[in-house]
C-alpha angles and dihedrals in degrees: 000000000000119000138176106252086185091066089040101279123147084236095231127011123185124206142204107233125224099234086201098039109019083234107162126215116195108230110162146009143198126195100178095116117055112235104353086188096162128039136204147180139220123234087253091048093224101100108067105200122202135189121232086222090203142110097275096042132214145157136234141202126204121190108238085204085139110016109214101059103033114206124222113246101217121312116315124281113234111218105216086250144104122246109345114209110166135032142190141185109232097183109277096010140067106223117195135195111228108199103175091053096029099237150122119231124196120199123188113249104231125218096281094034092275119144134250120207112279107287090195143017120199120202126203117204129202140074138230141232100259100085097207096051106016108061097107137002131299124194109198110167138359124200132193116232116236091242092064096223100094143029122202115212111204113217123197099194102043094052088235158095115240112201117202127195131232117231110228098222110036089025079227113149117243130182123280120149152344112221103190122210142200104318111247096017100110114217113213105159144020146201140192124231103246076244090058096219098102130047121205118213128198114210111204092199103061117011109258152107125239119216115213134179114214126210104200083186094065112007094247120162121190127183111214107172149338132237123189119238090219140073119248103272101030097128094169106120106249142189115197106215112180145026134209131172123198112248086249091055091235096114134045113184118187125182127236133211125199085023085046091207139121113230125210127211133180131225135224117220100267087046082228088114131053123197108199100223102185141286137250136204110272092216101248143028131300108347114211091183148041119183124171125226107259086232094056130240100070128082128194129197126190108221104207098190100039085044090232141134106211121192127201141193108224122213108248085220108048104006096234121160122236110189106238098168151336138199130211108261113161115228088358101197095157145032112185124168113221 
């Protein structure tokens, strides 16, 4: 789990898992690295990556040798970048969101998982139409498609998805295009349908989640509709922070901060069309994250604010959540299973 220190986080913990309940237990942490906000893991599952989620920006690798005390692989990189808040392995290489500076960095993976200096760093350019957190852009998240030839960048301040090919040689990401979205919506996160053929964004400033169809031929991304994360009536600002989809494709679940609630939707068969089903309370306050069990049926979220990792059963009909447990975890950003 990822967590802000400078907001009194322990940086990464790491918990023993209830294989009957999905209970976690804090054992161990590590606060070498300031503000580890994002995780990820290598193929092999034996690199953990973090962000240094801070102005200068950086990233940083731990070897998972032995898995409950990860050990730090040399000081971290920084990353020529503001701010990174999301991060993704693209084959040989560790792609982050900047979102400060609003690019994309790629760093060479060394032989043992370590990190080169950035080989590339990738701008985006534009604005949006919300003055105080549009005026310039905002990567927050890039994703790697399953079919390895592209990664999207979702960028909040530009109002767009930038998709970036792979080349098939060097695995370095190049250019490709800029699919804009609804002006003003924000997009923060995204997810792939377990088909691969659609792509779900949710958007931070309104509520919402964008459906898109991809294309991995040809890199095209096409936005089809839009369905609100919140139940008529609900007037708290709020800003929608993670995605998650069940393995079947019949639930989507998003967080939301401000109404500090997960919201479930359900998909049609296609998963061209969402049905908002209700949402529940996430068990905390302001949760900056939703991951789903690698077995299925139990959801996490990581309360930033309350300081808190909540788990859920989820109901195999309507997805619903139902709140089974929660450990103390301060500034809680990131919940990831090894």
């Amino acid at each position: 789990m990822g967590s802000f220190t400078e907001a009194g986080g322990r940086g990464v913990t790491v918990a023993r898992v209830d294989g009957e309940t999905g209970a976690l237990t804090p054992v161990y942490s590590t606060d070498t690295v300031v503000n580890p906000s994002y995780l990820a893991l290598s193929p092999g599952r034996d690199v953990l990556y973090a962000v240094s989620e801070t102005e200068e920006g950086a990233v940083a690798a731990f070897s998972l040798a032995d898995p409950a005390r990860p050990e730090l692989l040399g000081a971290p990189v920084p990353v020529r970048g503001d701010g990174p808040t999301h991060l993704a392995l693209a084959g040989p290489w560790l792609l982050t969101a900047n979102y400060g500076s609003g690019s994309v960095s790629a760093l060479p993976v060394r032989t043992g998982g370590g990190l080169g200096a950035p080989s590339a760093v990738l701008p985006h350019r534009g604005h949006g139409p919300v003055a105080d957190r549009q005026a310039g852009p905002h990567a927050h998240a890039v994703v790697t498609d399953p079919s390895g030839r592209w990664v999207l960048a979702v960028d909040l301040g530009t109002d767009s998805v930038w998709s970036y090919a792979l080349d098939p040689l060097t695995g370095a990401p190049g250019p490709h295009r800029e699919t804009a979205l609804r002006p003003g919506s924000g997009p923060r996160h995204l997810v792939f349908h377990p088909r691969g053929d659609r792509v779900y964004v949710l958007n931070e400033l309104d509520p919402t989640v964008t459906v898109c169809t991809w294309d991995a031929a040809t890199g095209a991304l096409e936005p089809v509709g839009e369905t609100r994360v919140l139940p008529c009536g609900a007037e708290r600002t709020t800003y929608p922070s993670a995605l998650v989809v069940s393995a079947d494709g019949r639930h989507l679940w998003a967080a939301n901060r401000g109404h500090d609630s997960i919201a479930a939707l359900a998909l049609d068969t296609r998963g061209d069309s969402l049905e908002l089903r209700g949402t529940v309370d996430c068990g905390g306050r302001w949760p900056r994250d939703l991951t789903a069990h690698p077995g299925g049926g139990l959801l996490y979220a990581a309360n930033e604010r309350s300081g808190d990792v909540t788990w859920f059963t989820v109901d195999p009909e309507t997805g619903l959540p139902v709140l089974a447990g929660a450990t103390g975890i301060p500034a809680a950003s990131c919940v990831l299973f090894a």
